[in-house]
Each structure stands twice: as structure tokens, then as C-alpha cells.
MOPAC internal coordinates of N, CA, C and O (Angstrom, degrees):
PM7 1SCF
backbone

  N    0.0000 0     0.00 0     0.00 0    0    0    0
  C    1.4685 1     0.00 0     0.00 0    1    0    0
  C    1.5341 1   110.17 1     0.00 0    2    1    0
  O    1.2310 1   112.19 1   128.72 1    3    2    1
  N    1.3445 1   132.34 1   -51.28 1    3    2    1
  C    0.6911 1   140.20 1  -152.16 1    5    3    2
  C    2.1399 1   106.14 1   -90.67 1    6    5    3
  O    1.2310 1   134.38 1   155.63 1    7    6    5
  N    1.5479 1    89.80 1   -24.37 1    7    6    5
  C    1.5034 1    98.11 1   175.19 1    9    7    6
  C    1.6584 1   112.11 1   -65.32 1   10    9    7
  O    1.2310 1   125.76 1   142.16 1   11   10    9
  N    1.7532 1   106.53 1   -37.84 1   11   10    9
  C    1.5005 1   130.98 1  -161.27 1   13   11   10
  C    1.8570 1    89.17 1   -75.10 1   14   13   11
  O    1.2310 1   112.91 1   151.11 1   15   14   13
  N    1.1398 1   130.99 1   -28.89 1   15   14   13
  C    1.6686 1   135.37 1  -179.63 1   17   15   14
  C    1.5733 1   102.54 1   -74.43 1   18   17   15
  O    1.2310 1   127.29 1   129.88 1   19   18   17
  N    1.0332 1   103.59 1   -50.12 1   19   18   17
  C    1.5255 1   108.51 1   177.55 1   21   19   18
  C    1.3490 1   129.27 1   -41.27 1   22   21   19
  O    1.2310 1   130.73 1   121.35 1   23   22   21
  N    1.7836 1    96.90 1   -58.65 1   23   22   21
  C    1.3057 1   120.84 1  -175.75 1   25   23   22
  C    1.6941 1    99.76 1   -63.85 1   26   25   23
  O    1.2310 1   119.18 1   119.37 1   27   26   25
  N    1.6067 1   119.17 1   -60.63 1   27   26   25
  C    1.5280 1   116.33 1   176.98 1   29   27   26
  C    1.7431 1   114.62 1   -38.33 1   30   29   27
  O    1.2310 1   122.73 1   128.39 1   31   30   29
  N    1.4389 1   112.38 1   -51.61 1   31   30   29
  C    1.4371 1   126.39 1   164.64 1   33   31   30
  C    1.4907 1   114.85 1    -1.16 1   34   33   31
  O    1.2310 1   137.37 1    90.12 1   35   34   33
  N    1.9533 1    83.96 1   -89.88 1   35   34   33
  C    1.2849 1   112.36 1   175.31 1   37   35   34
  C    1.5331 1   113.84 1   -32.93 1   38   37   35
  O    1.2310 1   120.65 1    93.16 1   39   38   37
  N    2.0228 1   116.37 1   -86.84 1   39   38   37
  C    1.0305 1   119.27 1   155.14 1   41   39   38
  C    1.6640 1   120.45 1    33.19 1   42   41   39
  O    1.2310 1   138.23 1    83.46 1   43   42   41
  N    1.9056 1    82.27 1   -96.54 1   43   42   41
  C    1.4139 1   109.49 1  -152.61 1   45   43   42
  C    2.3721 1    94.74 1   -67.25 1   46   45   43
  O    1.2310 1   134.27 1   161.31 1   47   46   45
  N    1.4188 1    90.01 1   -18.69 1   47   46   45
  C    1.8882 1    90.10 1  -168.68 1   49   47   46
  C    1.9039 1    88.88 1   -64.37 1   50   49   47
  O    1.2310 1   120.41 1   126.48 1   51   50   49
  N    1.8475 1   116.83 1   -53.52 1   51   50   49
  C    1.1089 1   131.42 1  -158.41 1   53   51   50
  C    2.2688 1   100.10 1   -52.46 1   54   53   51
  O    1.2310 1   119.49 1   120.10 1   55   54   53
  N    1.0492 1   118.58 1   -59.90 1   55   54   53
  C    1.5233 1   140.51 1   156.46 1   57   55   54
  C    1.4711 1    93.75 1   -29.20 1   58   57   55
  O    1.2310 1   115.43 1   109.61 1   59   58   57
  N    1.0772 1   126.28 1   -70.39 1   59   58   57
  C    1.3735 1   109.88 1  -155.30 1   61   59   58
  C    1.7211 1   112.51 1   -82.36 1   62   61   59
  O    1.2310 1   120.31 1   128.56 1   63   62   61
  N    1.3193 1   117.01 1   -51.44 1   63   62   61
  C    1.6522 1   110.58 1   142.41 1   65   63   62
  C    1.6756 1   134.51 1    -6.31 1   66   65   63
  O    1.2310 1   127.67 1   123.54 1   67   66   65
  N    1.6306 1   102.85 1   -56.46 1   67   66   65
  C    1.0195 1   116.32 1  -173.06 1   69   67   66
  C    1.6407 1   106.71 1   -87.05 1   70   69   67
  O    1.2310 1   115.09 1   127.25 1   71   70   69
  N    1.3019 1   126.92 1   -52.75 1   71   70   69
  C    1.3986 1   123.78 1   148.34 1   73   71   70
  C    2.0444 1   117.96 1   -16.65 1   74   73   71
  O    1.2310 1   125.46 1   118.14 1   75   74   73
  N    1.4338 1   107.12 1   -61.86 1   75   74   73
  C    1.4518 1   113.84 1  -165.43 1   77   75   74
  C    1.7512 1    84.02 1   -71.98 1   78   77   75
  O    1.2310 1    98.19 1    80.43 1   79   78   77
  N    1.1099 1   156.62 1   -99.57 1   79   78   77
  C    1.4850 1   158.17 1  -167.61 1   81   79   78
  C    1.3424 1   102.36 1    -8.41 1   82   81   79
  O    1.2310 1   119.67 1   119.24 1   83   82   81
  N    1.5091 1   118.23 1   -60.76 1   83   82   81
  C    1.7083 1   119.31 1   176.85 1   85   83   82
  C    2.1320 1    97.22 1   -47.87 1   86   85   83
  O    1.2310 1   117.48 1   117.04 1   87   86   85
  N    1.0204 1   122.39 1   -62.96 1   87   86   85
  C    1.3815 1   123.32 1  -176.15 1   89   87   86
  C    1.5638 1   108.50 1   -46.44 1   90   89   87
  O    1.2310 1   124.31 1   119.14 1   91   90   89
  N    1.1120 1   109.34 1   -60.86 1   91   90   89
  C    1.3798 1   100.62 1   178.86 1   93   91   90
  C    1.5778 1   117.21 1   -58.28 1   94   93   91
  O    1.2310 1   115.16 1   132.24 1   95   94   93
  N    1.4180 1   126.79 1   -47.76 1   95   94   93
  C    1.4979 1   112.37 1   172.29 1   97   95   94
  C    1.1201 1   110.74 1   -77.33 1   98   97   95
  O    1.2310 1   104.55 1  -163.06 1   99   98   97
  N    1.1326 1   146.13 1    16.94 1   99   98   97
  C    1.5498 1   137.91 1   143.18 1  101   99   98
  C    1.4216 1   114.80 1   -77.89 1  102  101   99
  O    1.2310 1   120.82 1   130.79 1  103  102  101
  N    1.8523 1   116.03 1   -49.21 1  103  102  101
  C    1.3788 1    93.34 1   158.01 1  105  103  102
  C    1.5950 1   149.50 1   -59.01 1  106  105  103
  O    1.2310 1   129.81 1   170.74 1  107  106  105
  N    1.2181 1    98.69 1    -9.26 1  107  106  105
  C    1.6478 1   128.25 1  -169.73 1  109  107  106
  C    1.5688 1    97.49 1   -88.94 1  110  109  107
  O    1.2310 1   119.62 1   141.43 1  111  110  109
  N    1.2832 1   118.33 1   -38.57 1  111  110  109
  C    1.5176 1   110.41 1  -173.26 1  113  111  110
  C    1.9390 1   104.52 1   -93.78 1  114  113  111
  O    1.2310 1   115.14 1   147.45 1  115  114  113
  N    1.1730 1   126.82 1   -32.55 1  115  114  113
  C    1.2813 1   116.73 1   147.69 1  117  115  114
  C    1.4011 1   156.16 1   -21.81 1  118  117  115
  O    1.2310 1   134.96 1   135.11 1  119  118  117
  N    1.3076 1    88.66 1   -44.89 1  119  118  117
  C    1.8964 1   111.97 1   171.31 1  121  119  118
  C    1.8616 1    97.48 1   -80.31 1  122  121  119
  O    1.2310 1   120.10 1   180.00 1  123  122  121

């Protein structure tokens, strides 16, 4: 159970990473 939290954890850390990178090259292509 506690391995299966982990793994979602991770997941959801990998998603949100990848979310913030899209933000930054959108601000980067703006200027």
C-alpha cells in the first residue's frame, strides 16, 4: 500500500515538473 502511494507520489511530482518546463518555454518564447 504504502509502496502504491509512493509510486502515485512520484507520478504526480514527474506531471508537475513537466507542467512547470511547458511554463517556462512559453515564457521564453514570449519575450
Amino acid at each position: 500500500m504504502m509502496n502504491t502511494y509512493l509510486q502515485g507520489a512520484v507520478s504526480m511530482n514527474k506531471i508537475m515538473i513537466f507542467i512547470y518546463c511547458i511554463c517556462l518555454f512559453l515564457k521564453a518564447v514570449e519575450k
